[in-house]
MITI-877353 format. One record per residue: residue number from 1; residue in one letter; y, z, x of N, C-alpha, C in turn. Coordinates in nm, 4 decimals, decimal comma, always signed. Atoms other than C-alpha are relative to their C-alpha. Layout:
! MITI-877353
NODE;num;residu;n.yy;n.zz;n.xx;ca.yy;ca.zz;ca.xx;c.yy;c.zz;c.xx
NODE;NUM;A;Y;Z;X;Y;Z;X;Y;Z;X
...
END
This chain:
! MITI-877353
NODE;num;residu;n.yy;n.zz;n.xx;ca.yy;ca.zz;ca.xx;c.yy;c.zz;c.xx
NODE;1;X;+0,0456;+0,0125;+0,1377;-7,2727;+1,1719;-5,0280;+0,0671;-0,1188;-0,0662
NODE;2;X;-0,0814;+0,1778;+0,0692;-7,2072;+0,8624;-5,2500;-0,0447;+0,0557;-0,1282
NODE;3;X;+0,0037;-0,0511;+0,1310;-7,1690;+0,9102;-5,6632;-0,1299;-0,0801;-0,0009
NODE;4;X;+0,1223;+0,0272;+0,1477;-7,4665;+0,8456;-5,9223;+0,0026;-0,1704;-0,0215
NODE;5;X;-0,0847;+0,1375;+0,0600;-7,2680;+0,5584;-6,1056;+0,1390;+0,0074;-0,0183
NODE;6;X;-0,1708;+0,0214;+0,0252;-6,9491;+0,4860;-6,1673;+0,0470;+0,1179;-0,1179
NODE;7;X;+0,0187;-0,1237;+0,1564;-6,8081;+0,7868;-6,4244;-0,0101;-0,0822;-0,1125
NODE;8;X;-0,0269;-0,0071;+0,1115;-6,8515;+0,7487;-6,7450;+0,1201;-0,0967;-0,0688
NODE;9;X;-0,1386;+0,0825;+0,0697;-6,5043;+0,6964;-6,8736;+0,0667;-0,0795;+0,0487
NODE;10;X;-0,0149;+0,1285;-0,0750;-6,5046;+0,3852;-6,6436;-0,0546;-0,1042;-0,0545
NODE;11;X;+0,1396;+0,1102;+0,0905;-6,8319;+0,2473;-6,8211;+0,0445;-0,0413;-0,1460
NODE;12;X;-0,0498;-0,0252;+0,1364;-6,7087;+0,3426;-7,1672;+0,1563;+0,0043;-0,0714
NODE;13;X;-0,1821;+0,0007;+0,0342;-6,3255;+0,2319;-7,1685;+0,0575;+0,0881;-0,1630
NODE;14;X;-0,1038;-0,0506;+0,1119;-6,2744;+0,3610;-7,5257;-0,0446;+0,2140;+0,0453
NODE;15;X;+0,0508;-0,1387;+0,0141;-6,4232;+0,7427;-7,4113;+0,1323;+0,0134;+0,1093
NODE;16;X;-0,1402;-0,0213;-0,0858;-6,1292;+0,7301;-7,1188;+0,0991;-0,0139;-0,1322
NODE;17;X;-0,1147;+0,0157;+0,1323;-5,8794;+0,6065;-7,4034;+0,0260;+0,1468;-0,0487
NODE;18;X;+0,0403;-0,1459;+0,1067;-6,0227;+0,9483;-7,6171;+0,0537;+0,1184;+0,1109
NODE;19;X;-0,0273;-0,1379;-0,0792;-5,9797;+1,1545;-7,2985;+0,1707;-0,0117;+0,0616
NODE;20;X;-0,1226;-0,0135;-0,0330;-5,6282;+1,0178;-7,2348;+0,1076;+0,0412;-0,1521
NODE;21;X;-0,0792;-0,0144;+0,1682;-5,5263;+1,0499;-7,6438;+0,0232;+0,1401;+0,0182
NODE;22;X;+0,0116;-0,1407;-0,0318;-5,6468;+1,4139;-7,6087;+0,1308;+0,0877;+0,0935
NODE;23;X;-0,1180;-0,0613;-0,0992;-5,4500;+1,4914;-7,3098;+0,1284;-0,0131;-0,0726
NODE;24;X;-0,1137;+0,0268;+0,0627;-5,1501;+1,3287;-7,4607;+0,0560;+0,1188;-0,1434
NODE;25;X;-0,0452;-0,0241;+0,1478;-5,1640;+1,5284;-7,7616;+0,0865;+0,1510;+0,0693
NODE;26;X;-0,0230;-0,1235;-0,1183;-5,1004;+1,8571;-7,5436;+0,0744;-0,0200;+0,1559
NODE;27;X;-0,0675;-0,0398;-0,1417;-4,9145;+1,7728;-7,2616;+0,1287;+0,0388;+0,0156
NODE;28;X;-0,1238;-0,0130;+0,0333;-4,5712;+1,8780;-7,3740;-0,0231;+0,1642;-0,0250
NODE;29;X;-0,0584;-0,1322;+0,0867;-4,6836;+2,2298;-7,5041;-0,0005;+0,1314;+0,0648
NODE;30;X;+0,0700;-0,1044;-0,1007;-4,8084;+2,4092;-7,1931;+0,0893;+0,0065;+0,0983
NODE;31;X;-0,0539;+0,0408;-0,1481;-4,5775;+2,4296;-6,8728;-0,1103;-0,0242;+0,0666
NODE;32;X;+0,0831;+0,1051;-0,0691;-4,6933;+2,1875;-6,6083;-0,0844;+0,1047;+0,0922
NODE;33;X;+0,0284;-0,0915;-0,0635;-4,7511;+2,4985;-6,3640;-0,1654;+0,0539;-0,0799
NODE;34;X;+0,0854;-0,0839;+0,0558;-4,9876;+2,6795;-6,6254;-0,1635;-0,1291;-0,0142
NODE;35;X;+0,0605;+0,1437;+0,0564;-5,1884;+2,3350;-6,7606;-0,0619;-0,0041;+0,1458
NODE;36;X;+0,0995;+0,0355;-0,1135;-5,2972;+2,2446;-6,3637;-0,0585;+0,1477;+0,0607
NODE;37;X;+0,0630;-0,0834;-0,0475;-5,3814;+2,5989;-6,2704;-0,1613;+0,0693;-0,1115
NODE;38;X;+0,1058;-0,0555;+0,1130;-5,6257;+2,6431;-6,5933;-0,0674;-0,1291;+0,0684
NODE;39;X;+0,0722;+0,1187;-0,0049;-5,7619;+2,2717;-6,4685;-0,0659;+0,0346;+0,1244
NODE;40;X;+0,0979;-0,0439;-0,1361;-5,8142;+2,4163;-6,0883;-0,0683;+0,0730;-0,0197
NODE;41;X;+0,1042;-0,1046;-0,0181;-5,9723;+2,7342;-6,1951;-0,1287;-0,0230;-0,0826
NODE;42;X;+0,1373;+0,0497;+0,0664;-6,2230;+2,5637;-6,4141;-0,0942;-0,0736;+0,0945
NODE;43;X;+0,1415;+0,0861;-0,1355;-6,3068;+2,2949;-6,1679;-0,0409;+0,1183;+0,0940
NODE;44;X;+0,0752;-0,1011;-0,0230;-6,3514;+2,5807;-5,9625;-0,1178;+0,0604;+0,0136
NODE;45;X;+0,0633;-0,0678;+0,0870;-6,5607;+2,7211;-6,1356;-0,1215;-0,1160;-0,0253
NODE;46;X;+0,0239;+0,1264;+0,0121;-6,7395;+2,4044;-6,2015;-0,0458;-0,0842;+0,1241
NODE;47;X;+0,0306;+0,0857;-0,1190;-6,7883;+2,3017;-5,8308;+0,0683;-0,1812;-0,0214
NODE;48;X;-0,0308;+0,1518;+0,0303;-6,5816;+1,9514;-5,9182;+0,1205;+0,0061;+0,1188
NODE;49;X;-0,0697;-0,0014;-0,1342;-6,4741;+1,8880;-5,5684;+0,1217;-0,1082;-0,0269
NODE;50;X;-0,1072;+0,0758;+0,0399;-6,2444;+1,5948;-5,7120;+0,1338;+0,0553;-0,0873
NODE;51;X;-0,0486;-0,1066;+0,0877;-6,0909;+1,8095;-5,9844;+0,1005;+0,1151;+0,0703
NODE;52;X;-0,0199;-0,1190;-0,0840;-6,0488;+2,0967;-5,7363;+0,1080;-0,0549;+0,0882
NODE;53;X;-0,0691;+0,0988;-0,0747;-5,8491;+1,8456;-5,4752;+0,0891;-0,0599;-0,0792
NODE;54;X;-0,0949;+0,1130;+0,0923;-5,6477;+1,6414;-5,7551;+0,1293;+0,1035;-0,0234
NODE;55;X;-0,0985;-0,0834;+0,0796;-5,5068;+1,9715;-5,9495;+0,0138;+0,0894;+0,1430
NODE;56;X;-0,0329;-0,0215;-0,1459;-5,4622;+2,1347;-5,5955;+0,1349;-0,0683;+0,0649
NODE;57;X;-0,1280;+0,1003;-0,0418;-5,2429;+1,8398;-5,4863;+0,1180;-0,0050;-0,0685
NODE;58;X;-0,0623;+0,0215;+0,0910;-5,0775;+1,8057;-5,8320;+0,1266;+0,1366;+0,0104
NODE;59;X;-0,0353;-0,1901;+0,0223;-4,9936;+2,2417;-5,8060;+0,1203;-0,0280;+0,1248
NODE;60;X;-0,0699;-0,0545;-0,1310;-4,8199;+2,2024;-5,4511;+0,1343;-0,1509;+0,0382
NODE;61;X;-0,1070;+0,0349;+0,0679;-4,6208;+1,8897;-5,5920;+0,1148;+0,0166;-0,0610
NODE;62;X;-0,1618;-0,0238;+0,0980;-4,4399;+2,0492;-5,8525;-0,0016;+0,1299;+0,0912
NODE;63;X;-0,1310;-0,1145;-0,0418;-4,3308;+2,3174;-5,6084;-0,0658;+0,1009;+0,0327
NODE;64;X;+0,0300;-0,1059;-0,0118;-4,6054;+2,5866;-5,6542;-0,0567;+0,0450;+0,1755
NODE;65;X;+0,0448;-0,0132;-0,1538;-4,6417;+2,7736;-5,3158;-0,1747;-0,0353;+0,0464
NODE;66;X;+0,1436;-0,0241;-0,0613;-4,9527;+2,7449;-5,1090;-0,0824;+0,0741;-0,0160
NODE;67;X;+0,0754;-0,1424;-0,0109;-5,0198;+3,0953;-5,1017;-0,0653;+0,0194;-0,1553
NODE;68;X;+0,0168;-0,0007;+0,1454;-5,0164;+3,0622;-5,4904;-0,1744;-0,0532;+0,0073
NODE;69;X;+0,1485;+0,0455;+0,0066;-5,2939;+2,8083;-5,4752;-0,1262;+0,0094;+0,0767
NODE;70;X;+0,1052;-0,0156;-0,0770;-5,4896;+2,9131;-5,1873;-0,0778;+0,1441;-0,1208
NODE;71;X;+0,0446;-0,1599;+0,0804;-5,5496;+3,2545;-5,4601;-0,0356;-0,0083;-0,1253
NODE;72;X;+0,0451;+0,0206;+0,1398;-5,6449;+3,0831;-5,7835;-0,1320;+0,0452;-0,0715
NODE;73;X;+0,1044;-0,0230;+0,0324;-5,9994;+3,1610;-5,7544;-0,0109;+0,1603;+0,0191
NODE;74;X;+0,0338;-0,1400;-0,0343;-5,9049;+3,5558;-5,6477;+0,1462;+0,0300;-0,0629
NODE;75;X;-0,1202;+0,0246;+0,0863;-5,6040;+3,5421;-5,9448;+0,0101;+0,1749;-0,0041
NODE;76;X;+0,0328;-0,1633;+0,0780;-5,7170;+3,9361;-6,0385;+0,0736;+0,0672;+0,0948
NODE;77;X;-0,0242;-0,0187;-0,1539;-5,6158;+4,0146;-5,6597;+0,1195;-0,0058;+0,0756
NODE;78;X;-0,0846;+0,1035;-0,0360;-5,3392;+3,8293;-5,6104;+0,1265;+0,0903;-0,1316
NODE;79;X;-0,1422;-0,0195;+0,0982;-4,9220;+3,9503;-5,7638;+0,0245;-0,1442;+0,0154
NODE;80;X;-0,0647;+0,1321;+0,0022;-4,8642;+3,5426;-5,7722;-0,0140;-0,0568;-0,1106
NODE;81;X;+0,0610;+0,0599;+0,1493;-4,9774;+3,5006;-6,1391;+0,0731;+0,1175;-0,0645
NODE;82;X;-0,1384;-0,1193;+0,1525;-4,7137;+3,6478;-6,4773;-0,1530;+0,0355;-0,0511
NODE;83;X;+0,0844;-0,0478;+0,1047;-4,9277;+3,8285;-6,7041;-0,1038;-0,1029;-0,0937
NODE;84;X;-0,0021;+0,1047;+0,0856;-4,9106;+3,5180;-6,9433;-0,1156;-0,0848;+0,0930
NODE;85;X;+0,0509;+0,0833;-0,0819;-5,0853;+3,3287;-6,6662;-0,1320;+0,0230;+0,0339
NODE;86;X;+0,1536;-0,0964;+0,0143;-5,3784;+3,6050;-6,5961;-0,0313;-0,0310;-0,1717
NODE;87;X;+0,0863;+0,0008;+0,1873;-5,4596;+3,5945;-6,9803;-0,0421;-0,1945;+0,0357
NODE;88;X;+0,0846;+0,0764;-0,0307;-5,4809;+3,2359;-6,9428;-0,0993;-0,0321;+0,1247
NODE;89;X;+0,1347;+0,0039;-0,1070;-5,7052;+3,2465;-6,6583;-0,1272;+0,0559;-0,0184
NODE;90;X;+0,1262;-0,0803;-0,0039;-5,9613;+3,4878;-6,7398;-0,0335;-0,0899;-0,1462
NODE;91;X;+0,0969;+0,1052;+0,1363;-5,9883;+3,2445;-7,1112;-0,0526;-0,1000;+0,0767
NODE;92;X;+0,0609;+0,0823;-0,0778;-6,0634;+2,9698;-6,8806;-0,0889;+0,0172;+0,0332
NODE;93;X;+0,1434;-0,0031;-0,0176;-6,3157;+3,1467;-6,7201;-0,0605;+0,0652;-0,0726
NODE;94;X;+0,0657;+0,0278;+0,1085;-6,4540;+3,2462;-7,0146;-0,0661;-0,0782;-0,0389
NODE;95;X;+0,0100;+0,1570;+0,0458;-6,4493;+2,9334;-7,1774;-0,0702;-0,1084;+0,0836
NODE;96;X;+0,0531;+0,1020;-0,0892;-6,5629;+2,7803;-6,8734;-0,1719;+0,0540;+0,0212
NODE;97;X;+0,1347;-0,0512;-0,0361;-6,8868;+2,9994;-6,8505;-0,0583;+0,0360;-0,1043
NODE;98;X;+0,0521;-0,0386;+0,1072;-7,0205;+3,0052;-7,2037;-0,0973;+0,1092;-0,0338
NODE;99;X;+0,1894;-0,1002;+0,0268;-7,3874;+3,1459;-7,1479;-0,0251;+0,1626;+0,1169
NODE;100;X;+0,0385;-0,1451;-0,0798;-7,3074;+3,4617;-6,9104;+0,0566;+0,0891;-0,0388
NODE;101;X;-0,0090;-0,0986;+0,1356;-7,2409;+3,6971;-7,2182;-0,0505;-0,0339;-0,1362
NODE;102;X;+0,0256;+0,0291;+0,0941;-7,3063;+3,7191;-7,5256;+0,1293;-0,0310;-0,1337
NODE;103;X;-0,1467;-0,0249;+0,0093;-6,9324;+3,7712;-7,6016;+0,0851;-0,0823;+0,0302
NODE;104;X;-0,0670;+0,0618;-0,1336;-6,7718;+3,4871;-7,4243;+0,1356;+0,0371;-0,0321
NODE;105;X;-0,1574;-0,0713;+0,0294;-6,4257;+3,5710;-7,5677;+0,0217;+0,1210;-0,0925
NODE;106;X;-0,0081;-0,1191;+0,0442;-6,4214;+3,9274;-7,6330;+0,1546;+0,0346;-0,0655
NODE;107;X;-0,1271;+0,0080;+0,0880;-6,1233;+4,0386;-7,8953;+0,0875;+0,0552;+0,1022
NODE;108;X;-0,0760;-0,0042;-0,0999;-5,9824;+4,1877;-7,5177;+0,0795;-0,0946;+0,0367
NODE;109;X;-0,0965;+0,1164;-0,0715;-5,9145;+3,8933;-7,3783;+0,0767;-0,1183;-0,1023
NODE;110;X;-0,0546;+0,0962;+0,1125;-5,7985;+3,6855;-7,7416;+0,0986;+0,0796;+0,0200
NODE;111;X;-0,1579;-0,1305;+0,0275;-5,5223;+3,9896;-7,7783;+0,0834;-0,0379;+0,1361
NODE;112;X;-0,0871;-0,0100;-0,0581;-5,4179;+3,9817;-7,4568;+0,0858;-0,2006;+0,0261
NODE;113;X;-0,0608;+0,1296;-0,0157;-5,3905;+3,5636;-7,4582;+0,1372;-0,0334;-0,1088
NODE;114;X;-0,1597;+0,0517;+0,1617;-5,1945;+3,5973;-7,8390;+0,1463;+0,0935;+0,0474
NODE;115;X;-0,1264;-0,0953;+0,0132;-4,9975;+3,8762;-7,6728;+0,1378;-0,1137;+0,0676
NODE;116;X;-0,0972;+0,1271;-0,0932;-4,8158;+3,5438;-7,4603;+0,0385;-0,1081;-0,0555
NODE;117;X;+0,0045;+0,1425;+0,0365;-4,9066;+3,2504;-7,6409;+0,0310;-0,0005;-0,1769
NODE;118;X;-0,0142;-0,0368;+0,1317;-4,7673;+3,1322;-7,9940;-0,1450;-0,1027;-0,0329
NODE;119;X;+0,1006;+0,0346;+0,0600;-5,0690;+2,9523;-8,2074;-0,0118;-0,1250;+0,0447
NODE;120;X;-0,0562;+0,0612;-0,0847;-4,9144;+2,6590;-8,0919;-0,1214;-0,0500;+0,1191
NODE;121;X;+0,0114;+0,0123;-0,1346;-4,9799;+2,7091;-7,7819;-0,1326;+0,0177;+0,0503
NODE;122;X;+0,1349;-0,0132;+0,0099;-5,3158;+2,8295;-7,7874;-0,0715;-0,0523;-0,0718
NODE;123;X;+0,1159;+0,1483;-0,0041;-5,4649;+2,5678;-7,9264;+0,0083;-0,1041;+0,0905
NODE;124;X;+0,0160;+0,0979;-0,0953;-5,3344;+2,3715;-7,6903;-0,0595;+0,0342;+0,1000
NODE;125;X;+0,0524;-0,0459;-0,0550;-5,4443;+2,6223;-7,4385;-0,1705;-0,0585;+0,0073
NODE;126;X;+0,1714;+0,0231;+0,0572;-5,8261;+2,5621;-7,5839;-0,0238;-0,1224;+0,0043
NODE;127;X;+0,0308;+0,1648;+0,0116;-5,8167;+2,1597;-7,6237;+0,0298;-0,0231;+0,1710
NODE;128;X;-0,0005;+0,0368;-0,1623;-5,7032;+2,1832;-7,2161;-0,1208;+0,0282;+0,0591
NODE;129;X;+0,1137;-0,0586;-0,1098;-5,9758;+2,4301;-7,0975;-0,1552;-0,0701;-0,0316
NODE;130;X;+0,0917;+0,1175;+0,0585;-6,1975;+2,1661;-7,3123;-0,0191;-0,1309;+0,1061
NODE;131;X;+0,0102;+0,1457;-0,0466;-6,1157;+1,9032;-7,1705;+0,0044;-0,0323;+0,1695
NODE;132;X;+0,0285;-0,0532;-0,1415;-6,0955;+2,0207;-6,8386;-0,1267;+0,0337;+0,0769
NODE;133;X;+0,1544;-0,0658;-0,0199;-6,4646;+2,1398;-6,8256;-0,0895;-0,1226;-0,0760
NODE;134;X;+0,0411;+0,1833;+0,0664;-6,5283;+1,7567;-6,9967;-0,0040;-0,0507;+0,1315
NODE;135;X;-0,0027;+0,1119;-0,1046;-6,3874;+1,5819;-6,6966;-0,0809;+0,0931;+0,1254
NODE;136;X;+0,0736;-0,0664;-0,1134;-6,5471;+1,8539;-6,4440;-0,1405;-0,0287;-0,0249
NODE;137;X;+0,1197;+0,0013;-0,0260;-6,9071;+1,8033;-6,5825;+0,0155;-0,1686;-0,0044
NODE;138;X;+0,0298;+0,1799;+0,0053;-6,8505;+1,3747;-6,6010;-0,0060;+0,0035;+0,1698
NODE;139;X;-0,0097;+0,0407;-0,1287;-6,7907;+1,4245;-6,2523;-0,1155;+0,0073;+0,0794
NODE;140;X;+0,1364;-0,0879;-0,0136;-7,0805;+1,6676;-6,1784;-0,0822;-0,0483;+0,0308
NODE;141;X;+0,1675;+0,0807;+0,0784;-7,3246;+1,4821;-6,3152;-0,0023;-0,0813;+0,0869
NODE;142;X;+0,0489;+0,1202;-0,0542;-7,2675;+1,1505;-6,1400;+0,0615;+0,0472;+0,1147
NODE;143;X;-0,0797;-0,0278;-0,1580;-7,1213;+1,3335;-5,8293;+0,0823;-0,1399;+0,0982
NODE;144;X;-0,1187;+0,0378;-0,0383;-6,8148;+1,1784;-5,8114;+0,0664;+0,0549;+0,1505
NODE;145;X;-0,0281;-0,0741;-0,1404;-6,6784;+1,1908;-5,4473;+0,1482;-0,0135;-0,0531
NODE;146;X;-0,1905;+0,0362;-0,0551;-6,3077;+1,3093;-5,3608;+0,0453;-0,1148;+0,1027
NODE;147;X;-0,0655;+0,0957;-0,0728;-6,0943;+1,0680;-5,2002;-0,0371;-0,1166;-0,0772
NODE;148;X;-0,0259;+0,1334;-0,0295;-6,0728;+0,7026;-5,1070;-0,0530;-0,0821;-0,1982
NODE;149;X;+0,0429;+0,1041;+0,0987;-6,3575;+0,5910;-5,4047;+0,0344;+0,0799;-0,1494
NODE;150;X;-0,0264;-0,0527;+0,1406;-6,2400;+0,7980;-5,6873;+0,1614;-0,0771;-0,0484
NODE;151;X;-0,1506;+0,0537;+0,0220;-5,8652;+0,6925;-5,6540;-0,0317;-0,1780;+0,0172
NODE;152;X;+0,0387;+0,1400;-0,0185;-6,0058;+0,3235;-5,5959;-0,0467;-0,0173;-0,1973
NODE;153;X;+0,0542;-0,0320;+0,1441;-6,1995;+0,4124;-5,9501;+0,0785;+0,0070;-0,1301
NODE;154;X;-0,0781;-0,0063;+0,1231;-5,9146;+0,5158;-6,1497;+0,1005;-0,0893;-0,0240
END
C-alpha cells in the first residue's frame, strides 16, 4: 500500500504548528505512561497502523512492560492497568466511538474518571483523546503507511 497524499499537517504547515501548540499545552499534566496508552487505544480503535506502531514503541521506551502493551486493546481483562488508568480507557473509547450510543459518556463512566482525575487533569485528559482521534483520522484518510515513509515525512 502507498498513502493518498502527503498528510495534511505536511501540506498545511500552520495546522501541524496548531497540532503541536495543542499537544504542548497538555503535555506536562498527564503522566507519560497514561497520555501514550489513551493515544494506542484510540488508534486502536481507529485502525491507524502508524499511530498504533509509534505509541507502541514510545510505551516500551519509557519502561512499560510488553505484556502491558500487548493487553491495551483487552485492558477490562488484563490486572496491568490502576483503576485511574481503566477510567481513562473506557473515556477514550467512548470518546473515540461517538455514534455507537446515544450516551457516549454516561454519568458512569464521568464519576468514575472524576473519581481519579482533578479538573485539571481532565481536561487535559479530553484535549488528548481529541487530538489523538485528529491525528488517527489525518492518517486514515490519506492512509499513511508505518515505517520508512512516515518517519521520512515528519
Amino acid at each position: 500500500m502507498q498513502a493518498r497524499m502527503t498528510n495534511p499537517v505536511f501540506v498545511l504547515p500552520e495546522a501541524m504548528q496548531a497540532m503541536y501548540a495543542l499537544n504542548k499545552s497538555i503535555e506536562d499534566k498527564l503522566p507519560l505512561r497514561l497520555h501514550k496508552l489513551v493515544h494506542l487505544r484510540a488508534s486502536q480503535i481507529n485502525g491507524c497502523s502508524v499511530c498504533v506502531d509509534m505509541h507502541a514503541k514510545e510505551l516500551q521506551h519509557a519502561g512499560v512492560p510488553l505484556e502491558h502493551i500487548f493487553a491495551v486493546a483487552a485492558w477490562r481483562e488484563t490486572p496491568y492497568f490502576t483503576d485511574a488508568e481503566r477510567a481513562a480507557l473506557e473515556l477514550t473509547e467512548n470518546l473515540t466511538r461517538l455514534a455507537d450510543r446515544s450516551d457516549p459518556v454516561p454519568d458512569a463512566v464521568w464519576q468514575k474518571v472524576a473519581a481519579h482525575y482533578s479538573q485539571p487533569e481532565i481536561a487535559a485528559l479530553l484535549v488528548d483523546i481529541a487530538q489523538i482521534n485528529s491525528w488517527n483520522r489525518f492518517n486514515v484518510a490519506v492512509r499513511q503507511m508505518v515505517g520508512e515513509k512516515w518517519e521520512k515525512a515528519a
